[in-house]
C-alpha positions as a printed Julia matrix, in Angstrom:
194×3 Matrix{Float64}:
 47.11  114.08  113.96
 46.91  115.39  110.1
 46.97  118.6   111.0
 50.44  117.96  113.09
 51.4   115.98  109.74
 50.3   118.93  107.31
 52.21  121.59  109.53
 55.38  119.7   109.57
 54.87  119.24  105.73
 54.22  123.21  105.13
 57.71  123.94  107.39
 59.81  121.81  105.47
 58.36  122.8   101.78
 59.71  126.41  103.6
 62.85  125.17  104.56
 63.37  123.66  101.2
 62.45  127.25   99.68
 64.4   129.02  101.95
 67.52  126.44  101.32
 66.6   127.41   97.71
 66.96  131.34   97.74
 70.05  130.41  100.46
 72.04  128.65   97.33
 71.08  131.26   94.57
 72.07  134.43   97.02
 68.99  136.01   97.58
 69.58  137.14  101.44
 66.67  139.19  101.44
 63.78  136.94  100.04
 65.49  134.44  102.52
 64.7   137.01  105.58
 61.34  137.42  104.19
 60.82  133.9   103.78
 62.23  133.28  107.85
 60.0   136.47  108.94
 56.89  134.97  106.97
 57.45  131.38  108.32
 58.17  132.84  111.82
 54.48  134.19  111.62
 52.86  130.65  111.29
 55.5   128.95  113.92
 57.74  130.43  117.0
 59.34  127.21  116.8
 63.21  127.22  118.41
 64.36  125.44  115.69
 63.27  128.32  113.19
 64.61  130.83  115.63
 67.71  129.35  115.44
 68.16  128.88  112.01
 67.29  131.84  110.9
 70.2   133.24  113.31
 72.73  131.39  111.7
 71.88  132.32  108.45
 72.29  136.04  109.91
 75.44  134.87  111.06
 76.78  133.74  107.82
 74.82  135.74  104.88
 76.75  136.44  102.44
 80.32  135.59  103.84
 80.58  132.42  101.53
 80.47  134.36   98.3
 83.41  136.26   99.47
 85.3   132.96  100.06
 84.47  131.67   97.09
 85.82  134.51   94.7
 89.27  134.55   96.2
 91.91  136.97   97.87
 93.17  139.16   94.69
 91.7   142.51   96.36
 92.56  141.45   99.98
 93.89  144.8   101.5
 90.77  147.01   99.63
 88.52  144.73  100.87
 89.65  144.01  104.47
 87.81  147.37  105.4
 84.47  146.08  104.06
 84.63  142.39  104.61
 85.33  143.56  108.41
 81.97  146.06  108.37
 80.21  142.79  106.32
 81.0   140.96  109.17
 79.66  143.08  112.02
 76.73  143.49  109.85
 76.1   139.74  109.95
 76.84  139.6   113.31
 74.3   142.62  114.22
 71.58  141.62  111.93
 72.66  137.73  114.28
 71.66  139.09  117.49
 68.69  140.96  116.27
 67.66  137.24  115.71
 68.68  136.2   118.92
 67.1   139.29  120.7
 63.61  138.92  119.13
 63.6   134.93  120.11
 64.7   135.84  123.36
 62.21  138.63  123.8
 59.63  136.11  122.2
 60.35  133.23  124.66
 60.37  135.39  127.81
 56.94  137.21  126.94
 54.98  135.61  124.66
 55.71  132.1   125.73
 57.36  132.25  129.54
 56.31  128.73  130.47
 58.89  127.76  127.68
 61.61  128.24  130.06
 63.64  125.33  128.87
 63.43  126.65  125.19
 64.76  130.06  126.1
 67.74  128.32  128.34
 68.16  126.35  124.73
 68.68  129.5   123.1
 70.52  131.42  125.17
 73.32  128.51  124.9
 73.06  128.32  120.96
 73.41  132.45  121.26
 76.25  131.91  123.06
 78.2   129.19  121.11
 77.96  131.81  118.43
 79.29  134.91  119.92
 82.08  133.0   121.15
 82.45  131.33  117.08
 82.92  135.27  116.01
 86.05  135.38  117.57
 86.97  139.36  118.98
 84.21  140.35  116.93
 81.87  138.36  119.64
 80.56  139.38  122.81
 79.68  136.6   124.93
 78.93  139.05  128.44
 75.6   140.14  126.29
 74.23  136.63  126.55
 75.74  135.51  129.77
 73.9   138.25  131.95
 70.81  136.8   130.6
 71.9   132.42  131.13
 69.39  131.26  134.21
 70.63  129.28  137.02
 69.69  125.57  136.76
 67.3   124.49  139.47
 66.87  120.82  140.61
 62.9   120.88  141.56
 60.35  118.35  142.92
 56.85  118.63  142.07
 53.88  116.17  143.83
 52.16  113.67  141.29
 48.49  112.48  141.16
 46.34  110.04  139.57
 43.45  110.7   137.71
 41.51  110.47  140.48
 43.8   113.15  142.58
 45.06  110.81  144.57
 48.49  111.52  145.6
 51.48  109.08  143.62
 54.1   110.57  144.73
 56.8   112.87  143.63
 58.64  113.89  140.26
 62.0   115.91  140.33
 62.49  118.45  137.1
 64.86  120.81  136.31
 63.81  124.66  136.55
 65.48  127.47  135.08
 65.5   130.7   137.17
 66.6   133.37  134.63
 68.0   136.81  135.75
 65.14  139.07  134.96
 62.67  136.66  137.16
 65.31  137.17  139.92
 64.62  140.8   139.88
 60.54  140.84  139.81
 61.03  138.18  142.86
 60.65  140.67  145.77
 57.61  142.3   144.2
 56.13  138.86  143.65
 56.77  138.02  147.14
 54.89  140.84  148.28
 51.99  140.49  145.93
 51.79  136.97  147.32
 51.78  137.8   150.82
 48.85  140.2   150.33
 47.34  137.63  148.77
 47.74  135.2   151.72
 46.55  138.12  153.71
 43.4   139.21  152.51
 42.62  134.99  152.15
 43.13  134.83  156.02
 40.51  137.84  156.21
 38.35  136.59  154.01
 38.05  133.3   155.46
 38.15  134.93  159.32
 35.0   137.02  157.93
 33.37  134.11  157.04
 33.83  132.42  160.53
């Protein structure tokens, strides 16, 4: 229990630091500071925040200082903004590459993603492109899964939501396969033993 209490301690001293170099403009300690923090915790929370901060690095001190040069700097506060938006989904991709790897029985955490991805492509107007992310949304399953005691005895039945994403779609036939030699060379096993 400390140890859950000292690690949620650690990641908001970060957040507080990162908040910190956030307000004085330093966007680059503040990506080192997400990449370091990112090292101790995959957490979707991090993931997610470290995306928006992508999404909006640097755009506020252009608000701030006014509209005097506003047809010089349309050019460059347009190639800002596809930066932010690039340097977004390079977030988004390494989360999502992340989740589906390094962590696939986090399938509800990578459906929680993919909808936060998407709720930003669509905030960046033309500029977004919500078709990346919506190739990669999984279909929402209603599942039922058998329950037991301690003691294994059957207590009946739970239903849960699965999420069947895209890419698992496509290794399905070759799982199918795999499984059926399985249940195959079972049968022969157990027929040997006979």
């Amino acid at each position: 229990m400390t140890s859950v209490v000292v690690h949620r301690c650690c990641n908001e001293v970060a957040q507080a630091y990162i908040d910190f170099e956030i307000s004085e403009g330093e966007y680059e300690r503040t990506r080192q500071l997400y990449d370091r923090l990112l090292d101790r915790t995959k957490h979707l929370k991090v993931w997610i925040s470290y995306a928006k901060f992508e999404a909006s690095a640097g755009m506020e001190d252009e608000e701030v200082c006014g509209e005097a040069q506003e047809s010089s700097d349309d050019i460059s506060h347009h190639e800002q903004q596809l930066e932010c938006i690039q340097r977004c989904r390079g977030v988004f991709e390494r989360a999502f590459d992340y989740f589906r790897t390094a962590a696939p029985e986090l399938k509800e955490e990578r459906a929680m993603l993919l909808e936060e991805w998407l709720n930003i492509e669509s905030s960046f107007g033309n500029l977004g492109d919500v078709t990346l992310v919506q190739k990669k949304l999984p279909r929402k399953v209603k599942r039922k899964r058998a329950l037991s005691t301690e003691d294994e005895t059957p207590a009946g039945f739970e239903e849960y939501i699965d999420y069947i994403f895209p890419d698992e779609v496509a290794m399905a036939p070759n799982l199918k396969i795999l499984e059926a030699a399985y249940k195959w060379k079972k049968q022969k096993v157990d027929s040997d033993e006979d």
